[in-house]
C-alpha positions in Angstrom: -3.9 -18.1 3.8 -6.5 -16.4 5.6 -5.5 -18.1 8.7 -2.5 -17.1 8.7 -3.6 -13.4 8.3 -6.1 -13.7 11.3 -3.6 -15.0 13.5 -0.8 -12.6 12.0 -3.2 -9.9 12.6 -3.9 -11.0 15.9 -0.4 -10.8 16.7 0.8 -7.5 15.3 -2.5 -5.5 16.4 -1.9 -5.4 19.8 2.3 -4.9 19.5 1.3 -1.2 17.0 -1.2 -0.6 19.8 1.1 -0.3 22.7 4.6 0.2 21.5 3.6 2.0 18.2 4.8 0.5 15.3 7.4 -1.3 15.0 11.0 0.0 13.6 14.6 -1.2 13.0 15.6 -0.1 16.3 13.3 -2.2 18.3 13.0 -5.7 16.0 15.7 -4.7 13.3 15.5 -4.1 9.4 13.9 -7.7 9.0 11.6 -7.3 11.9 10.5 -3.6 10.5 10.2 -5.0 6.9 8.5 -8.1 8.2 5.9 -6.1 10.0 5.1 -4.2 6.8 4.4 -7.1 5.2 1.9 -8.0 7.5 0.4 -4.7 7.6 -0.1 -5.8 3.4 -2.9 -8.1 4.3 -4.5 -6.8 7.2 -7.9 -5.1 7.2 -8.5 -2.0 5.3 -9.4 -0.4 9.1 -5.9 -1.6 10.6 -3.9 -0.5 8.0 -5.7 3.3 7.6 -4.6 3.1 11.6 -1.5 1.9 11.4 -0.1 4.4 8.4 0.5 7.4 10.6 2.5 5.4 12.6 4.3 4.4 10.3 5.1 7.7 8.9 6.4 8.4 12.6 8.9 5.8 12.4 9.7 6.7 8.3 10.5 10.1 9.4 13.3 8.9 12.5 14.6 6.7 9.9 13.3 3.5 11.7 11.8 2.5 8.6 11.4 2.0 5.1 9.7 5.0 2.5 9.0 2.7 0.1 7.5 0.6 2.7 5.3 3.4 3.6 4.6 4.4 0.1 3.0 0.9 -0.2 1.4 1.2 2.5 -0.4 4.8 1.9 -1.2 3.7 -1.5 -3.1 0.5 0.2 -4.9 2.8 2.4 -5.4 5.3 -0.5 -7.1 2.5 -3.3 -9.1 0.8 0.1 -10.9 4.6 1.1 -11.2 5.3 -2.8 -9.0 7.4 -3.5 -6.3 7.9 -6.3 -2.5 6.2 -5.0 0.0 8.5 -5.0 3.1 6.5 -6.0 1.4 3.6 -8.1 2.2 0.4 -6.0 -1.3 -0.6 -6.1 -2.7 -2.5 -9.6 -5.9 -4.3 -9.8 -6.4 -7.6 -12.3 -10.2 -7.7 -13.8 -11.0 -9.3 -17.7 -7.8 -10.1 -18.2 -5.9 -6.7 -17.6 -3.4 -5.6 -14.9 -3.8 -2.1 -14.5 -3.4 0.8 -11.7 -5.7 1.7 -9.6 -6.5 5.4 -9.6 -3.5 7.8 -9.2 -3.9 11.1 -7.2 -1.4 12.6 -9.9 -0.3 10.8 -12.7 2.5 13.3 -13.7 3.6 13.4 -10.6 4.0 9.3 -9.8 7.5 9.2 -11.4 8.6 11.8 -9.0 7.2 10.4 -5.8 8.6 7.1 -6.6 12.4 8.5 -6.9 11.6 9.9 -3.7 11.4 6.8 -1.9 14.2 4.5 -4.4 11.3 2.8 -6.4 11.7 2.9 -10.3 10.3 4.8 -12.1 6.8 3.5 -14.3 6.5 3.1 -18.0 4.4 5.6 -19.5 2.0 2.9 -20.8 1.6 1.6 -17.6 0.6 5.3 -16.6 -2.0 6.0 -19.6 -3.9 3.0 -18.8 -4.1 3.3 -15.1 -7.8 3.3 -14.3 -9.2 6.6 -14.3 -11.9 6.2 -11.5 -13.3 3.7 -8.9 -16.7 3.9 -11.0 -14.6 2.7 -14.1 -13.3 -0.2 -11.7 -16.5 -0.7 -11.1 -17.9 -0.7 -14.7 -15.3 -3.2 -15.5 -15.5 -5.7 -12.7 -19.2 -5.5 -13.9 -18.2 -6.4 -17.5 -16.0 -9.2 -16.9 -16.1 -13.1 -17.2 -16.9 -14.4 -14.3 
């Protein structure tokens, strides 16, 4: 699989570079979808790049928000910081749980705004509440 990411990478890098990213008008809703995905498993440096140009082609309607809600909260959890719409969960001793969210009150909102549902609470009171608790429980767990 990490082949496959290499070369996918090594395709799509130099495509954002030139044209921008790219958006339903150019390689359709599949193409634009498509390239999202492989923006999902590309370095964390490529994908802090690549998010502003995605938000240009979000904002012409070349693209999808929840795409780029994704894709900020990948960027988000990768630099350290809280996700704002809570697409991003992290599996350590045996618990799925959220990464850190900027907001937790607000999550529920900023998901409607892009069409994803909305979280249970429960999934929201046991997000994790830091990076350093991540940390603390990566360092806890089995191996």
């Amino acid at each position: 699989m990490q082949r496959v990411d290499e070369d996918n990478l090594r395709w799509l890098a130099p495509i954002v570079s030139v044209r921008g990213w790219p958006g339903v008008r150019a390689v359709g809703t599949d193409g634009a979808h498509a390239a999202w995905i492989l923006s999902q498993h590309a370095p964390a440096g490529y994908s802090a790049c690549w998010l502003p140009r995605l938000c240009d082609v979000v904002a012409r309607g070349e693209a999808s928000p929840r795409d780029l809600a994704y894709l900020a909260d990948r960027v988000a959890t990768d630099e350290k910081r809280g996700q704002r719409y809570g697409t991003q969960r992290l599996y350590v001793g045996g618990l799925n749980r959220l990464y850190p969210l900027h907001r937790p009150a607000e999550v529920n909102l900023a998901r409607a705004d892009v069409g994803l549902d909305p979280l249970p609470d429960a999934d929201l009171d046991t997000a994790y509440t830091s990076f350093e608790e991540i940390a603390a429980a990566a360092e806890g767990a089995p191996s």
